[in-house]
VEXNU-817358 format. One record per residue (C-alpha): x, y, z; residue in one letter. Coordinates in pm, 1 decimal. Example, Ala and Ser with C-alpha at 12.3 -4.5 7.8 and 13.67 -1.06 7.14 Angstrom:
px/py/pz/res
1230.0/-450.0/780.0/a
1367.0/-106.0/714.0/s
This chain:
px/py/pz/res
5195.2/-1099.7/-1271.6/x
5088.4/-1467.4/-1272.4/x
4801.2/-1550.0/-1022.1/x
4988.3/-1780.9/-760.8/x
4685.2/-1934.3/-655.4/x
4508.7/-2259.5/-600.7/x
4136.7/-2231.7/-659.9/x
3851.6/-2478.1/-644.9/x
3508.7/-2404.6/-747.8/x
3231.1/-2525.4/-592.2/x
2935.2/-2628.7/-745.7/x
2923.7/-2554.1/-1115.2/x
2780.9/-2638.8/-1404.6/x
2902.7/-2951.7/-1592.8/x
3185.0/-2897.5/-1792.8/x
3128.6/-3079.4/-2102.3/x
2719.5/-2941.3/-2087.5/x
2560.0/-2768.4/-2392.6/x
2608.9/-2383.1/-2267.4/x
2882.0/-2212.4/-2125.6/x
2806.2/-2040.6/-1840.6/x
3027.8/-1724.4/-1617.1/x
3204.4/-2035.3/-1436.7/x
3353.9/-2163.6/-1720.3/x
3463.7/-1891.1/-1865.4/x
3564.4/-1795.2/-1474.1/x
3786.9/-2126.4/-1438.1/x
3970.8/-2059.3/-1806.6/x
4012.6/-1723.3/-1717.8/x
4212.7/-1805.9/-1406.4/x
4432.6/-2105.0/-1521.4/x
4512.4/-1901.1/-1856.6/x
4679.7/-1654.0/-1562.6/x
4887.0/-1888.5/-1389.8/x
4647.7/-2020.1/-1101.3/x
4582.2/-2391.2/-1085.1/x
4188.4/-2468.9/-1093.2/x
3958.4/-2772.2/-970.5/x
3627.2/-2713.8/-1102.8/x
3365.7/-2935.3/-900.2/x
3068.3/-2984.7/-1103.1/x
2696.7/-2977.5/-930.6/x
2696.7/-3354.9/-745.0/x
2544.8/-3598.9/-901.6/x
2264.9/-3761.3/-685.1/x
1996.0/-4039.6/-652.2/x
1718.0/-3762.3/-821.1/x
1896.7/-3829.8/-1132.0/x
1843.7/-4186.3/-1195.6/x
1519.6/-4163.9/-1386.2/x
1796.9/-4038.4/-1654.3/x
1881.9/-4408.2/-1713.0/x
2222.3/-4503.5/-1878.8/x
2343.9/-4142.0/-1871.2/x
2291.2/-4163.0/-1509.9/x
2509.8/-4463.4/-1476.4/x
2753.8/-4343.2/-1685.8/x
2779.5/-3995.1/-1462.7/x
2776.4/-4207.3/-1167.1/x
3092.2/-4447.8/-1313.3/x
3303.3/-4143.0/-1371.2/x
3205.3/-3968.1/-956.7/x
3428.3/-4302.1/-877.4/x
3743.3/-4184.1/-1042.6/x
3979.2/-3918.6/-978.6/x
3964.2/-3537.1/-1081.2/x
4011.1/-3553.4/-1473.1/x
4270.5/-3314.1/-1656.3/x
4068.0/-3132.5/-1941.0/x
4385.4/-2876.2/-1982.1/x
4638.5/-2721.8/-1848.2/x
4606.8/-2629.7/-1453.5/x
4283.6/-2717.2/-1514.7/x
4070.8/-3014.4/-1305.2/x
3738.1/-3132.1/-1304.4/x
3518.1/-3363.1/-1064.6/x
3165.8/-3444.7/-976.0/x
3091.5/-3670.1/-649.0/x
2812.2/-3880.1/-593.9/x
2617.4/-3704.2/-328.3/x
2355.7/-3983.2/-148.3/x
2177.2/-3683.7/45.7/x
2023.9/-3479.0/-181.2/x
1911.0/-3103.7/-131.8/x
1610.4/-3052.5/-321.4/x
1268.4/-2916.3/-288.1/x
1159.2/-3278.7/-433.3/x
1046.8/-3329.5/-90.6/x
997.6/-3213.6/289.3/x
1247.6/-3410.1/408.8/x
1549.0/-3318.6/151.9/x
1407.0/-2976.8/183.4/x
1535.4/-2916.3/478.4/x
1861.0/-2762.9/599.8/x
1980.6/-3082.5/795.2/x
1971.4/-3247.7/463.8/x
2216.7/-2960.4/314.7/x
2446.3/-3009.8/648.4/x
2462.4/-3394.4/619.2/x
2515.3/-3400.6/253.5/x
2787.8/-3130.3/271.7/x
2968.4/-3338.3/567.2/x
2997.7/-3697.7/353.6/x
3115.5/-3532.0/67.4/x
3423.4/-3314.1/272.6/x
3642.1/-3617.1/290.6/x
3611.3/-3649.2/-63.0/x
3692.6/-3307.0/-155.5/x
3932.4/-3322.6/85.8/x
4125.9/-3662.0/-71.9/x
4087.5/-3467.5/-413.0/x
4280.9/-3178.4/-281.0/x
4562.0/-3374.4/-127.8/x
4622.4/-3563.3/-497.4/x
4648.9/-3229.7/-664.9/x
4874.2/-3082.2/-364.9/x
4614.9/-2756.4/-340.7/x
4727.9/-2743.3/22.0/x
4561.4/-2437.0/96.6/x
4345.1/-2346.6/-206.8/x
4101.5/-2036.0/-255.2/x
3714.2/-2152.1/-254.3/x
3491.6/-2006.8/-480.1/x
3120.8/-2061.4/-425.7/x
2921.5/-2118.0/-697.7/x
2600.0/-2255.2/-562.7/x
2445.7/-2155.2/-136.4/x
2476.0/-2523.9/-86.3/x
2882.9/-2460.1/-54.8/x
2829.5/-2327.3/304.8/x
2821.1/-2604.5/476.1/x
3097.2/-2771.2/358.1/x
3354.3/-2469.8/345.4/x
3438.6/-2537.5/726.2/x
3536.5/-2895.4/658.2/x
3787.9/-2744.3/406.6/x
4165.8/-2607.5/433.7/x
4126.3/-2262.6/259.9/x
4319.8/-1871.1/186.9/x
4007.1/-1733.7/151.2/x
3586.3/-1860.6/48.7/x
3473.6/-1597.9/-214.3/x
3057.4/-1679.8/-316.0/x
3012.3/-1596.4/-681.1/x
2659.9/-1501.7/-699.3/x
2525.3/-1533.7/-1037.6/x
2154.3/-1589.1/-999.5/x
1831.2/-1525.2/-742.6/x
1869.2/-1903.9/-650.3/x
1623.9/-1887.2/-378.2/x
1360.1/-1841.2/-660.7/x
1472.6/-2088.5/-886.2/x
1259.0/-2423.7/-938.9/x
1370.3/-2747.1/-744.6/x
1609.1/-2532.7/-477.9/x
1437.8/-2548.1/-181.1/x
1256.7/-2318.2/54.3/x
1575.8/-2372.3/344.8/x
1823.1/-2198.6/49.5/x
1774.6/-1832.5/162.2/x
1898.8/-1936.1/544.4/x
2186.2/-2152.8/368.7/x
2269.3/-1859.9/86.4/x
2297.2/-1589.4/436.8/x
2536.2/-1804.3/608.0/x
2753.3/-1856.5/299.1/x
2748.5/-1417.5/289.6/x
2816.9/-1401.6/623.8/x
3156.7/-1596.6/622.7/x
3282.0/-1505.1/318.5/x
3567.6/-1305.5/237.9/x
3426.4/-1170.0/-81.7/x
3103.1/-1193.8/-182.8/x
3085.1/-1140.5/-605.0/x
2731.7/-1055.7/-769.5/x
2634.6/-1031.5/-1111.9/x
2349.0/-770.7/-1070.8/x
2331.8/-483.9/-889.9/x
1967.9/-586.5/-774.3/x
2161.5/-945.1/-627.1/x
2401.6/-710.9/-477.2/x
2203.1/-457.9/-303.6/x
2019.6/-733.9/-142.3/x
2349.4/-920.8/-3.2/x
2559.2/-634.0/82.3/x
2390.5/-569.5/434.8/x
2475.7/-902.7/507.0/x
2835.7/-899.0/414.4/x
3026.3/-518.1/374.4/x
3293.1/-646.1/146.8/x
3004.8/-714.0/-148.8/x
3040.1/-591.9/-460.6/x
2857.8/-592.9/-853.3/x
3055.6/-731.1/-1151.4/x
2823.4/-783.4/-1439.4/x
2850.7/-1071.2/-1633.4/x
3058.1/-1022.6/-1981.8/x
3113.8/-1219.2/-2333.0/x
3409.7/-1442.5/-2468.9/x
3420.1/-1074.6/-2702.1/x
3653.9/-1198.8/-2972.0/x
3513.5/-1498.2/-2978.9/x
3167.8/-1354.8/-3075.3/x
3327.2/-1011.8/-3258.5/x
3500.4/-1230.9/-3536.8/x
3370.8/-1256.8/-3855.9/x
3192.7/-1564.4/-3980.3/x
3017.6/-1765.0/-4248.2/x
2669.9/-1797.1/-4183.7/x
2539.9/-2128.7/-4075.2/x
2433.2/-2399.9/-4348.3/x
2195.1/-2517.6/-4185.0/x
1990.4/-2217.1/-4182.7/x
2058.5/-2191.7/-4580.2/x
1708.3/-2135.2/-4701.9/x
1529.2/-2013.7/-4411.4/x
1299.1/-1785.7/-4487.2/x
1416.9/-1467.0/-4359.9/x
1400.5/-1229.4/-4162.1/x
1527.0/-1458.5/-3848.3/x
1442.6/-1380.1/-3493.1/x
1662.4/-1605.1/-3292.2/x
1754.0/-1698.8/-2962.2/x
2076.6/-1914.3/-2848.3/x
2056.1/-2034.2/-2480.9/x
1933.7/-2279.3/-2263.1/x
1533.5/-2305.3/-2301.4/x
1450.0/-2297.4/-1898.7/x
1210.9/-2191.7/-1673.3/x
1259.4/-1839.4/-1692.7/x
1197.6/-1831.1/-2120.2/x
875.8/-1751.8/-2197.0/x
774.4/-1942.7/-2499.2/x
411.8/-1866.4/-2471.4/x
572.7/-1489.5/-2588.4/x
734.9/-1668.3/-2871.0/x
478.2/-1839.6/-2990.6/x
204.8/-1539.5/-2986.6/x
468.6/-1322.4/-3204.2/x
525.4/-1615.2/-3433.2/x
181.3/-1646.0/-3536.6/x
81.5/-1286.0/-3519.4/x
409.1/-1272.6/-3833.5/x
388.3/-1586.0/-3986.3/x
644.9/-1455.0/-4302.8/x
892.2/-1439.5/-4004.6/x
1124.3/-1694.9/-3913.6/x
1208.4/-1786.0/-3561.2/x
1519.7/-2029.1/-3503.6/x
1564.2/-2107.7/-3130.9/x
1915.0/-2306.4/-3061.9/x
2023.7/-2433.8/-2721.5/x
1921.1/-2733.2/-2506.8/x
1512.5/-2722.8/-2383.6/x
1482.8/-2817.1/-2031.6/x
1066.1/-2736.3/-2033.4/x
773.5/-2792.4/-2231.3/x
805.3/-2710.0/-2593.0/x
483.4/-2816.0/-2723.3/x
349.0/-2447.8/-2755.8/x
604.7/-2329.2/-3029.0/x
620.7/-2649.9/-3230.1/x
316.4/-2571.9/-3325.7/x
435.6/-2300.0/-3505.1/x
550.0/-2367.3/-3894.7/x
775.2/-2062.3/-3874.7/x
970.5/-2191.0/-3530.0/x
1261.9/-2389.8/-3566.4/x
1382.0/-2564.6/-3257.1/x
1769.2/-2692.7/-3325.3/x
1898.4/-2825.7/-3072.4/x
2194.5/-2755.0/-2867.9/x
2523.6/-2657.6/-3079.3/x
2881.5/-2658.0/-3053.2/x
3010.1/-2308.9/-2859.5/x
3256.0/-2314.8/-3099.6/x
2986.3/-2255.4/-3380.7/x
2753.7/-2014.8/-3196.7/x
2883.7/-1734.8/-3398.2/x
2781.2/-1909.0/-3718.5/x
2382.0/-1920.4/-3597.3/x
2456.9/-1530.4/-3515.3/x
2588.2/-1411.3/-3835.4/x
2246.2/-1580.8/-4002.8/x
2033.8/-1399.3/-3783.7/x
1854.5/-1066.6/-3820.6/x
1732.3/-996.7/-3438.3/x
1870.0/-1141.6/-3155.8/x
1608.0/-1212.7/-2910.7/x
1565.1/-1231.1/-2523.3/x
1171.6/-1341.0/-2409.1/x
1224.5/-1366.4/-2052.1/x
949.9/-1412.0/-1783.3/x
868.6/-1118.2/-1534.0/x
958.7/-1284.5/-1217.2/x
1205.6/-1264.0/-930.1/x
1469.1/-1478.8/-1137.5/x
1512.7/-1288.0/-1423.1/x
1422.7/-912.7/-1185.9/x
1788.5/-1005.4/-1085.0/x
1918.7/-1150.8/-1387.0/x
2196.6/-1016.8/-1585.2/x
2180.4/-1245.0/-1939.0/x
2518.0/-1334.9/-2073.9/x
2376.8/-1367.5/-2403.6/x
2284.5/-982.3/-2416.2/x
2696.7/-939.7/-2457.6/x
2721.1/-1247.0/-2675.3/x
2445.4/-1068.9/-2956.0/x
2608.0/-745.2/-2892.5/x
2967.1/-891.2/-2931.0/x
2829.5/-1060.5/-3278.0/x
2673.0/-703.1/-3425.7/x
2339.2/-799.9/-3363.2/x
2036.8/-601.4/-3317.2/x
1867.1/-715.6/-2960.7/x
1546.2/-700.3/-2858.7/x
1473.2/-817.2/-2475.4/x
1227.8/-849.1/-2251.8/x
1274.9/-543.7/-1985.7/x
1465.0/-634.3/-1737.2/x
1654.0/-378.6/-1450.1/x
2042.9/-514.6/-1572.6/x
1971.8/-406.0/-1948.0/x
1837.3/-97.4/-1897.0/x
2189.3/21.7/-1856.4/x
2195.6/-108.7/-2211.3/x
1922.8/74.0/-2341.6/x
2133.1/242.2/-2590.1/x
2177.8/-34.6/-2784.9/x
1933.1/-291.7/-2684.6/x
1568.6/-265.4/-2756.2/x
1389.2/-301.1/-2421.7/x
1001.0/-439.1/-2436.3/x
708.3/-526.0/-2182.6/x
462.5/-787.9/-2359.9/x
358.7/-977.0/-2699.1/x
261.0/-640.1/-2871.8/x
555.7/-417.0/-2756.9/x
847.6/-713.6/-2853.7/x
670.8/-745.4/-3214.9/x
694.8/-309.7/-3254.0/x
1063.7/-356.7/-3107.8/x
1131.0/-629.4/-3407.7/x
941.5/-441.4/-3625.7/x
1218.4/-126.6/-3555.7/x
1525.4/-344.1/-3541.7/x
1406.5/-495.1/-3873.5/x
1368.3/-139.7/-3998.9/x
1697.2/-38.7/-3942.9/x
1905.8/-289.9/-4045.4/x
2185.1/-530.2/-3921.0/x
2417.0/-332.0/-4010.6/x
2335.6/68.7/-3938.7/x
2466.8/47.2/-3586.9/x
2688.7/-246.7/-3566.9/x
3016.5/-93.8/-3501.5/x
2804.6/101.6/-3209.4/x
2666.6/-248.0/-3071.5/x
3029.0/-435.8/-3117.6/x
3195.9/-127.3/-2881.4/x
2978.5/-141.8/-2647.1/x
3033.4/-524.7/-2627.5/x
3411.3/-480.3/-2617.6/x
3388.3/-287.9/-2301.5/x
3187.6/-648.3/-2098.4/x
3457.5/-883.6/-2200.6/x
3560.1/-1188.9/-1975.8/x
3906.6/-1052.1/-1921.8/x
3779.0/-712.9/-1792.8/x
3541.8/-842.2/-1553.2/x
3754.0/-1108.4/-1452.5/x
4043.1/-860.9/-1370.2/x
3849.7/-666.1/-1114.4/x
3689.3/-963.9/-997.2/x
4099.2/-1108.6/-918.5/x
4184.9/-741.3/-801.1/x
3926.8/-795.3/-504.5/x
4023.4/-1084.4/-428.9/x
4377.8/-990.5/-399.3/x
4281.5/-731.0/-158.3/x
4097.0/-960.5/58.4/x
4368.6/-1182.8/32.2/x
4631.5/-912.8/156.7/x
4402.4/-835.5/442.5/x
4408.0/-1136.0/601.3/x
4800.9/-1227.7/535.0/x
């Protein structure tokens, strides 16, 4: 049956950025099912003005009214003056969260009232949402939990208090590991582990290799994603020069230092690309490749891309992490420079194609639409309950 709900996420990533992350495909999921969406980006906030004329621009369009991108489907980002960042001790603290969250209700709240989302589910996407949830007329507050943001660079040290409170009074608390779920559930009962997934057929269907890759020497070790804090390029860059007949091709935006692997010849940073062309930069590749960090991040990590690489037929090697070792089957699981080059060594060995159809079933069984269902199902129940 259609979902007769109005939902509004709260805070995601920007829309229109270079990766797609759960929440997207989250917010698609649920207007292509009948529910009408408002997707509130991260606020935009006085931090960001060393980002010049984009920062203007960003700040032009927080003045105008939630923007249709398709059908039932809304998105906004507010100016928020009061940031909450670990910049410094002051905006560190929780006061800053609980003042910031206050100016910003009556906005949220005018936005609401112009789409007629009288009484809309809230969906958590960041801590910060708990102090702003009272403010708000709401069914139900659902947190999404998607990362170990306590751990994450510029988030302050106050988060963990601010991340409790949101468990504590909401009605459904969603994780995407079961290491982010074990360590919520004693704080709210009605907790539960849904992986992430993979846009499946979007990956699964066949396609043309990507010209721009046309005469790279092969084989190709690639990674798509964001380049962040939690990548380890120093990894990278030790395999790359320990195989220098190797190609590596990294695509996706870089939000830290790159210098180490340009200095490789056999590295190819590209760039961000189009989602819609991802699949392209997948067919060219012979080893899909995951070099995260150790740390408390990626402990509790679940990488979407694991599902992507499967989805496309490609062999994976990643760094070891606990949410892939369920995977182990058909992921190649490494700790360290000298056990990821064996891992590529074996993938390269046997082939692209010896266990593809193995790789592309297990992807089927992590799409969107699967995880998504149970995700609604829960909610449902919740919802029920308190009817």
């Amino acid at each position: 049956m259609p979902l007769d709900l109005d939902v509004v996420l709260l805070y995601a990533p920007p829309w229109n950025g270079p990766t797609r992350f759960s929440k997207h495909h989250l917010a698609t999921y649920l207007t292509q099912h009948g529910a009408r969406v408002l997707y509130v980006e991260a606020p935009l906030t006085p931090l960001g003005i060393k980002r010049g004329r984009s920062f203007v621009n960003d700040l032009r369009q927080s003045l105008r009214p939630p923007r249709k991108v398709a059908h039932n489907l809304w998105v906004r980002r507010h100016f928020l003056p009061v940031p909450y960042h670990a910049a410094t001790s002051i905006t560190s603290t929780r006061t800053a969260n609980r003042l910031g969250q206050r100016l910003l209700a009556p906005f949220l709240k005018r936005d609401l009232t112009s789409l007629r989302m009288r009484r809309p589910v809230l969906i958590a996407a960041l801590p910060h949402a708990a102090d702003v949830a009272p403010y708000l007329p709401k069914r139900a507050l659902a947190y999404h939990c998607a990362d170990d943001y306590a751990n994450v660079r510029g988030f302050p040290n106050t988060l963990p208090e601010v991340e409790a409170d949101l468990c504590r009074m909401a009605d459904l608390v969603i994780t995407t590991s079961e290491t982010l779920c074990q360590a919520r559930r004693w704080l709210n009962p009605h907790t539960y582990w849904i992986p992430n997934g993979a846009d499946v057929e979007h990956f699964s269907e066949p396609a043309a290799p990507a010209a721009e890759l046309d005469g790279v020497r092969r084989p190709i070790i690639g990674f798509v994603g964001g380049l962040s804090e939690w990548v380890d390029l120093e990894l990278v860059a030790n395999v790359a020069r320990q195989r220098p007949d190797w190609s590596f091709v990294l695509v996706g935006p870089a939000s830290i230092d790159t210098s180490g692997v340009q200095s490789c010849r056999n590295v190819r940073l590209l760039g961000p690309r189009r989602y819609a062309d991802l699949p392209s930069y997948l067919a060219t590749m012979d080893v899909g490749l995951i070099p995260f960090k150790r740390n408390e991040v990626t402990y509790h990590a679940d990488p979407i891309k694991v599902y992507e690489y499967l989805a496309a037929g490609l062999p994976v090697v990643a760094t070891d992490m606990p949410a892939l070792r369920r995977l182990s089957h058909v992921v190649r699981l490494a700790d360290g420079p000298e056990a990821v080059l064996q891992e590529i060594e074996a993938a390269l060995a046997e082939g692209r194609v010896q266990r593809a159809a193995e790789r592309k079933a297990e992807a089927a069984r992590h799409s969107w639409s699967a995880r998504f269902d149970e995700f609604v199902r829960l909610l449902e129940a919740r919802l029920a309950c308190g009817s």
